[in-house]
VEXGU-895494 format. One record per residue: residue number from 1; x, y, z of N, C-alpha, C, CB in turn. Coordinates in pm, whole numbers, plus 32768, in hexadecimal, padded with zeros to 4 digits. Glycine has a CB too. Layout:
[tormi NUM, [X, Y, Z], [X, Y, Z], [X, Y, Z], [X, Y, Z]]
...
//
This chain:
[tormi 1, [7C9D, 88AD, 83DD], [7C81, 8832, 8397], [7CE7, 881A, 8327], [7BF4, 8835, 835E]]
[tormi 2, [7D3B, 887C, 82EE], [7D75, 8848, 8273], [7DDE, 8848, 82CA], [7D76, 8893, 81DD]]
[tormi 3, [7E31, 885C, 832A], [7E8D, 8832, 836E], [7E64, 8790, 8355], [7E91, 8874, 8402]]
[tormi 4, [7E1D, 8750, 83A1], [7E01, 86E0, 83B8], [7DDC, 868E, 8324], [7D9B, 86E9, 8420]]
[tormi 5, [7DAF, 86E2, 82C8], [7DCB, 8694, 823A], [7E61, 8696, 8206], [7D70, 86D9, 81C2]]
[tormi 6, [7EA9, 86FE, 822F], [7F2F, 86E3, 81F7], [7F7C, 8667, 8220], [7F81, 8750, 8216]]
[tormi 7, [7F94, 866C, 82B8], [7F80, 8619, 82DA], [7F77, 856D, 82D6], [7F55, 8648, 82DF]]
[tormi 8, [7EFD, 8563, 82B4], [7EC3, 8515, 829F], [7EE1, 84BB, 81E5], [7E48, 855B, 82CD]]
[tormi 9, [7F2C, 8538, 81BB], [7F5D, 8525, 811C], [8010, 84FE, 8133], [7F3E, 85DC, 80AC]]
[tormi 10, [8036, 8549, 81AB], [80D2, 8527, 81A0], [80D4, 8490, 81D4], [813E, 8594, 8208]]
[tormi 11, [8063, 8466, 8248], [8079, 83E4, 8295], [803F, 8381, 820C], [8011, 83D8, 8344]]
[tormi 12, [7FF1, 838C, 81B6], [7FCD, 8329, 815D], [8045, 8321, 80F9], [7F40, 8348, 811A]]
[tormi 13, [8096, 8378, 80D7], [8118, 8362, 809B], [8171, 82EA, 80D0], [8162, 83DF, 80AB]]
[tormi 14, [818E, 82F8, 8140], [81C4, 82D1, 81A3], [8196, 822D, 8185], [8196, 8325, 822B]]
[tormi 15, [80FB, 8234, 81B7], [80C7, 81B1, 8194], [80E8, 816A, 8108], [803A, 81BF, 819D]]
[tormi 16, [80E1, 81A6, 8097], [8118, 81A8, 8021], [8199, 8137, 8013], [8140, 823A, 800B]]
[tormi 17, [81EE, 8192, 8042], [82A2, 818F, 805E], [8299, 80DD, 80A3], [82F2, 8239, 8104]]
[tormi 18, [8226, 80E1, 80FB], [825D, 808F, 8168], [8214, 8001, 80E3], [820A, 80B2, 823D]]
[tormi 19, [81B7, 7FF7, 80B1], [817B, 7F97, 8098], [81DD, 7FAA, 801C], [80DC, 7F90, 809C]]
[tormi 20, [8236, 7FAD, 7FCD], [8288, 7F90, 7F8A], [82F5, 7F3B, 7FD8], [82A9, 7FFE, 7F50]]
[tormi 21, [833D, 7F82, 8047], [8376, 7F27, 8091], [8344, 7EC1, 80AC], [8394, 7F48, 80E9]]
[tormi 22, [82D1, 7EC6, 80F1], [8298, 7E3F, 8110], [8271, 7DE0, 809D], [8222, 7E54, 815F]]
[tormi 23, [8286, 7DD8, 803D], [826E, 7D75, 7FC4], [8322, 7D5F, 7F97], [81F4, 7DCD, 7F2C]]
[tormi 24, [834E, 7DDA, 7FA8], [83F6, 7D99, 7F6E], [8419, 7D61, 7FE1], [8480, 7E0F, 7F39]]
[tormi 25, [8416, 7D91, 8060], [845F, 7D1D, 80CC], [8410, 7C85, 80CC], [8453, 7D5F, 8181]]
[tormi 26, [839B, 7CAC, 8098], [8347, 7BF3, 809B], [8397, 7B99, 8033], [827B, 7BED, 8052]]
[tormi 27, [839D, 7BEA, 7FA5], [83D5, 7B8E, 7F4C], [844A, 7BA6, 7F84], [83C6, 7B9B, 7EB5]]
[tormi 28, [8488, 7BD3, 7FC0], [854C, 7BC1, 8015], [8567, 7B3E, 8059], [8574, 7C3F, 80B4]]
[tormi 29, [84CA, 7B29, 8090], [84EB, 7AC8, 8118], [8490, 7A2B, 80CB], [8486, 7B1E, 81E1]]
[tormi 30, [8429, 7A4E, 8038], [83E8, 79C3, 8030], [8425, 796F, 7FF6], [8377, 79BB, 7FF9]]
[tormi 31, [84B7, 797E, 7FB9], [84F2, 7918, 7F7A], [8581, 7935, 7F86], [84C4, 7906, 7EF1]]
[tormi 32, [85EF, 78D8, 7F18], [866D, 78CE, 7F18], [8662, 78F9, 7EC8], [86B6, 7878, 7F24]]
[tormi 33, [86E7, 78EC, 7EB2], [8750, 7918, 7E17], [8734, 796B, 7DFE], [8757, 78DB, 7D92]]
[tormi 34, [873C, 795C, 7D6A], [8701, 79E5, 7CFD], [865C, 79F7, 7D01], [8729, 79BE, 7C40]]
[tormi 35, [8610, 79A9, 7D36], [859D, 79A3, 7D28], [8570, 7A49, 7D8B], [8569, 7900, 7D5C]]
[tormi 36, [85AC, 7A3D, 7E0C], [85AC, 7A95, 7E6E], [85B4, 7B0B, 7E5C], [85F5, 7A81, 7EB4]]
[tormi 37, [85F9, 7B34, 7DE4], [8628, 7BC4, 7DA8], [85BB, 7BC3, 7D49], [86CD, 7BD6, 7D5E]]
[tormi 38, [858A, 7B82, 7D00], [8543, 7B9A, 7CD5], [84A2, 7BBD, 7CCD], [856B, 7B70, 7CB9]]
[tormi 39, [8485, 7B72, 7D29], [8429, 7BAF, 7D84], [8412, 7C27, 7DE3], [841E, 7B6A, 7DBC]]
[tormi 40, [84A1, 7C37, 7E38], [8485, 7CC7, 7E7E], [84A0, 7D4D, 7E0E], [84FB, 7CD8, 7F0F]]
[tormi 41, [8493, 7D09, 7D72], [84A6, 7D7B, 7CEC], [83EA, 7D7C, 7CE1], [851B, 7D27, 7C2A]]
[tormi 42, [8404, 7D2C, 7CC0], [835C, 7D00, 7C8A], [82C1, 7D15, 7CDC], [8360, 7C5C, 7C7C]]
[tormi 43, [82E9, 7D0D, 7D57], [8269, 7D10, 7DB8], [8259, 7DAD, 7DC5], [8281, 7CBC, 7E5D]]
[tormi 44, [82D5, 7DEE, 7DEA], [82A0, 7E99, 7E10], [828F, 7EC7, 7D75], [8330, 7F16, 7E77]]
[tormi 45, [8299, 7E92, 7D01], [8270, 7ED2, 7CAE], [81FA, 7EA8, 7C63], [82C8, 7EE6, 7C72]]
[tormi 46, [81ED, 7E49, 7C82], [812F, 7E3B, 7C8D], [80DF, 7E89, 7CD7], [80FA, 7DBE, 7CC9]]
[tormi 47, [80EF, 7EAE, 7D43], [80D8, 7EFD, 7D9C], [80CD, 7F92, 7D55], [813E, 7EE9, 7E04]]
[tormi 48, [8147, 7FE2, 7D0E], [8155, 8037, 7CCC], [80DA, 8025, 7C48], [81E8, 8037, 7CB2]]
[tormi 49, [80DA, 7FC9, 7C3F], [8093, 7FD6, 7B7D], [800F, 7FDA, 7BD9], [80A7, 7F1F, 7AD4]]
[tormi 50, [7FFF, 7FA2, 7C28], [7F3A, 7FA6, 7C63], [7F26, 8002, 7C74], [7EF4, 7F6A, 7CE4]]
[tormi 51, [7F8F, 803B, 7CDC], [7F82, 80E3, 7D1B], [7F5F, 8158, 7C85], [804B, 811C, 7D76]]
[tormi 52, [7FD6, 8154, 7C26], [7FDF, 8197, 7BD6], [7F6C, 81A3, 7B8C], [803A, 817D, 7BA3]]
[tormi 53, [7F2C, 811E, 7B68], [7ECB, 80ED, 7B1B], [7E4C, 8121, 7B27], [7EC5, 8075, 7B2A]]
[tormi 54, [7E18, 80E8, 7BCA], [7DB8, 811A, 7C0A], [7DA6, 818E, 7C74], [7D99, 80C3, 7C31]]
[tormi 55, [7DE7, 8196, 7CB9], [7DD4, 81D5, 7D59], [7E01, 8254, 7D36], [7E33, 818E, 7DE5]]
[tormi 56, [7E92, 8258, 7CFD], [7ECF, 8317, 7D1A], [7E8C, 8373, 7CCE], [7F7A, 8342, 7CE7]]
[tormi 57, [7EBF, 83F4, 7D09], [7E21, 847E, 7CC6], [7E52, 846D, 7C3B], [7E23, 8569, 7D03]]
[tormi 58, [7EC1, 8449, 7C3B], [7EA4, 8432, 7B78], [7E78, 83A6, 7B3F], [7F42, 8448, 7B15]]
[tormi 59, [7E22, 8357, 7B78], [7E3A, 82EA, 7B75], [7E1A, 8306, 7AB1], [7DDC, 8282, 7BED]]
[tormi 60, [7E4D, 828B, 7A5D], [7E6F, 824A, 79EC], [7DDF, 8251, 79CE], [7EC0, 81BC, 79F2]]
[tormi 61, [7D8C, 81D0, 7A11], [7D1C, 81B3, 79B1], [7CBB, 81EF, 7A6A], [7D0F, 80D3, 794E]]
[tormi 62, [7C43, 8238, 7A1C], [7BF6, 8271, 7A73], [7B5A, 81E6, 7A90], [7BCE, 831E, 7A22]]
[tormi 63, [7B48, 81F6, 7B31], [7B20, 81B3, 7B48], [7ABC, 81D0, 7B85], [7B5C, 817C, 7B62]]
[tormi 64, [7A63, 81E1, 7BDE], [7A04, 8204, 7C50], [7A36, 8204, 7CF6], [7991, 819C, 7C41]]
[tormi 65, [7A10, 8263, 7D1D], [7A85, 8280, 7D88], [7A82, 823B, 7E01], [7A89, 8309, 7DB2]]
[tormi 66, [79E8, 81D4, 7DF6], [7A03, 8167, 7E45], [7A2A, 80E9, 7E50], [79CB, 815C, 7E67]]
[tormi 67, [7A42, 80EA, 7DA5], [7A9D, 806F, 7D6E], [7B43, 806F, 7D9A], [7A97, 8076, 7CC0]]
[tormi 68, [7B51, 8107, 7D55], [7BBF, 8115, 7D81], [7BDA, 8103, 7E0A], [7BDD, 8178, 7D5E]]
[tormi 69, [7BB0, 811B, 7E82], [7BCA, 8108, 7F17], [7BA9, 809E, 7F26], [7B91, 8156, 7F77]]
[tormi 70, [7B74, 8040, 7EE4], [7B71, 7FAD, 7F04], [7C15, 7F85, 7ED1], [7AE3, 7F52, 7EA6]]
[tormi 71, [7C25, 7FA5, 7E6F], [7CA5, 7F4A, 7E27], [7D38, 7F8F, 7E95], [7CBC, 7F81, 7D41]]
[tormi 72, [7D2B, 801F, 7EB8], [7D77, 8044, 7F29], [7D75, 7FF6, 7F9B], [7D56, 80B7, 7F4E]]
[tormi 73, [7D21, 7FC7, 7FBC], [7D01, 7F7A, 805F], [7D43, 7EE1, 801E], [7C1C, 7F6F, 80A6]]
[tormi 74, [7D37, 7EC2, 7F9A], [7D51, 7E0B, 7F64], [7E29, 7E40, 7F63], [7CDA, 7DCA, 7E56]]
[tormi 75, [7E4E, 7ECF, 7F5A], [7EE0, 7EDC, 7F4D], [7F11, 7EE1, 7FC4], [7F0F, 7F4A, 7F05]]
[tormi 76, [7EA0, 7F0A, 8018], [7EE5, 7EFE, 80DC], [7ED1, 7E8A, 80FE], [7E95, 7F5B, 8169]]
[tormi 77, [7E69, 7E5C, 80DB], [7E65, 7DBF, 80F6], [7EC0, 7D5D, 80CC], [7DFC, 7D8E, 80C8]]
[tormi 78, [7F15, 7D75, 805D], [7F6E, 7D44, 802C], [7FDB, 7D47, 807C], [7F7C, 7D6F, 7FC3]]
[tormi 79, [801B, 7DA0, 809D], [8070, 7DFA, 80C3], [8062, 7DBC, 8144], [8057, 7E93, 80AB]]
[tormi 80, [7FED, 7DBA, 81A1], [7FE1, 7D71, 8235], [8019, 7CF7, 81FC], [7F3B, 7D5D, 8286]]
[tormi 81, [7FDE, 7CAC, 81EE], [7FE2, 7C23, 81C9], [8086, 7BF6, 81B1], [7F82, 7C10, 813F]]
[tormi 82, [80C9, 7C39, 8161], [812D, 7C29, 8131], [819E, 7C32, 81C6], [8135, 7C92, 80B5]]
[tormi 83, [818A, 7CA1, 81FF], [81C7, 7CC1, 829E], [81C3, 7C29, 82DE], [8154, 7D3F, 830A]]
[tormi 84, [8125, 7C0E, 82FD], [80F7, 7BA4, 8351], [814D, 7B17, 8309], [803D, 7B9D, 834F]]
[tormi 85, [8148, 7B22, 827B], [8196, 7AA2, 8273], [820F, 7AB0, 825B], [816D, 7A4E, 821A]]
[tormi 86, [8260, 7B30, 829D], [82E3, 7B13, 8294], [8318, 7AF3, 8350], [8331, 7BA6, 8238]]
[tormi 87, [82A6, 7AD9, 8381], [82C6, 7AFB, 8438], [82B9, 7B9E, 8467], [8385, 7ACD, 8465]]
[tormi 88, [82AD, 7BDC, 8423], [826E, 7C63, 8469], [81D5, 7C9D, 846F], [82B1, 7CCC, 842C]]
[tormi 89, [81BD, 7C36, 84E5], [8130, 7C4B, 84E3], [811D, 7CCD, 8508], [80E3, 7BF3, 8536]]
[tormi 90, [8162, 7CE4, 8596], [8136, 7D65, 85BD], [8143, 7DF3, 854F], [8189, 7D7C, 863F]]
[tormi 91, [8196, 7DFA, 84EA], [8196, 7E6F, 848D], [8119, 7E13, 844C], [8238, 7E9F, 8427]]
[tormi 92, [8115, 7DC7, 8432], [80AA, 7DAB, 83C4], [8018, 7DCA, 8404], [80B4, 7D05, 838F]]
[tormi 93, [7FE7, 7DA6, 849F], [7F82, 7DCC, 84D7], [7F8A, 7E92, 84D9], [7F86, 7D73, 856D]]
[tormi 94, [7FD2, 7EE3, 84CA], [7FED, 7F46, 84CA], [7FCE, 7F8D, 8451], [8053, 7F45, 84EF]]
[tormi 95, [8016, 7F6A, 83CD], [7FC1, 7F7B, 8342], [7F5D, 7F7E, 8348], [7FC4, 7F30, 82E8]]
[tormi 96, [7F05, 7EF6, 837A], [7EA0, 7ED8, 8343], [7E64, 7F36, 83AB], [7E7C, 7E44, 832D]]
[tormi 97, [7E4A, 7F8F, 8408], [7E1F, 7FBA, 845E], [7DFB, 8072, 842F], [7E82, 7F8E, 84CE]]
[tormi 98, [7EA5, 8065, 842C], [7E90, 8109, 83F7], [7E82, 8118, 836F], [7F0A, 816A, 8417]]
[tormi 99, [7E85, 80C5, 82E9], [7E5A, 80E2, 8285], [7DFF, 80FC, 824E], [7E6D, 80BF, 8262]]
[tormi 100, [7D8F, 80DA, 8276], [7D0E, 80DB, 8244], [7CA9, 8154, 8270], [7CD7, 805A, 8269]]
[tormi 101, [7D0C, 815D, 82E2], [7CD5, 81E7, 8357], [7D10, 824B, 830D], [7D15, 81EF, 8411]]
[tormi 102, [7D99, 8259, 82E6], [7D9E, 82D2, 826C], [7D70, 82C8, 81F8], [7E13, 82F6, 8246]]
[tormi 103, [7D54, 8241, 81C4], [7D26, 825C, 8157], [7C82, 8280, 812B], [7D54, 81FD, 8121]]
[tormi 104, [7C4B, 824C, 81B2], [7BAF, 828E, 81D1], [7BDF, 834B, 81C5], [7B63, 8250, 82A8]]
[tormi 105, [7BF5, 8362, 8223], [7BF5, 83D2, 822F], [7C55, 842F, 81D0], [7C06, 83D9, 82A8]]
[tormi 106, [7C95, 8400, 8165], [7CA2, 843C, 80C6], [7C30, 8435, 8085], [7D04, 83F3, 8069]]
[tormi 107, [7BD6, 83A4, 8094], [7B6D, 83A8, 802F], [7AE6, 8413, 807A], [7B39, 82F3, 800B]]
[tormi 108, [7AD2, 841B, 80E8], [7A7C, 849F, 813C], [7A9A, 8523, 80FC], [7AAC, 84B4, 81E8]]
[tormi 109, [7B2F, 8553, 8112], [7B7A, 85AC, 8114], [7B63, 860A, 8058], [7C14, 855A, 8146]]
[tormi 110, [7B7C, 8577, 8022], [7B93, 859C, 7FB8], [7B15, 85C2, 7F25], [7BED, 853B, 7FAC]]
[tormi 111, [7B50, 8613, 7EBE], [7ACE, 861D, 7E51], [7A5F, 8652, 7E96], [7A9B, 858D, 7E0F]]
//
């Protein structure tokens, strides 16, 4: 079983990694100019301050651990969403698929 929690901790990294991408390639592709850079700055690091804030084992301000996995599922949801409205549905149906499935099974797994 802790095979399968390790696991299960390297692929939610992963997920991590990817939903940063997926908010900087959204703000890449939702506008021009300078606006465009500034957004694929700004979106994955919203992403970062929520994560940081709420969700990671150190999170900032402590919350209830099913709050917290709600506001995790509102950062994959983001993160889908953001895919889907850049034209990548299929990665975005994919996030939204396997994220919640690791992140269930961190919140099982975990404490």
């Amino acid at each position: 079983m802790k095979a399968l929690e390790g696991a299960n901790l390297a692929l939610r990294f992963l997920l991590e990694l990817s939903a940063l991408a997926a908010t900087a390639y959204w703000g890449s592709q939702a506008a021009s100019g300078p606006v465009r850079w500034v957004l694929a700055v700004v979106a994955p690091a919203a992403v970062v301050v929520v994560w940081a804030l709420f969700v990671s084992p150190k999170a900032k301000i402590d919350v209830a651990r099913p709050v917290a996995l709600a506001i995790e599922f509102a950062v994959w949801a983001a993160a889908a969403a953001a895919l889907a409205a850049s034209g990548q549905l299929t990665l975005a149906i994919v996030l939204a698929v396997v994220a919640p499935i690791s992140g269930i099974l961190n919140y099982v797994w975990s404490d």
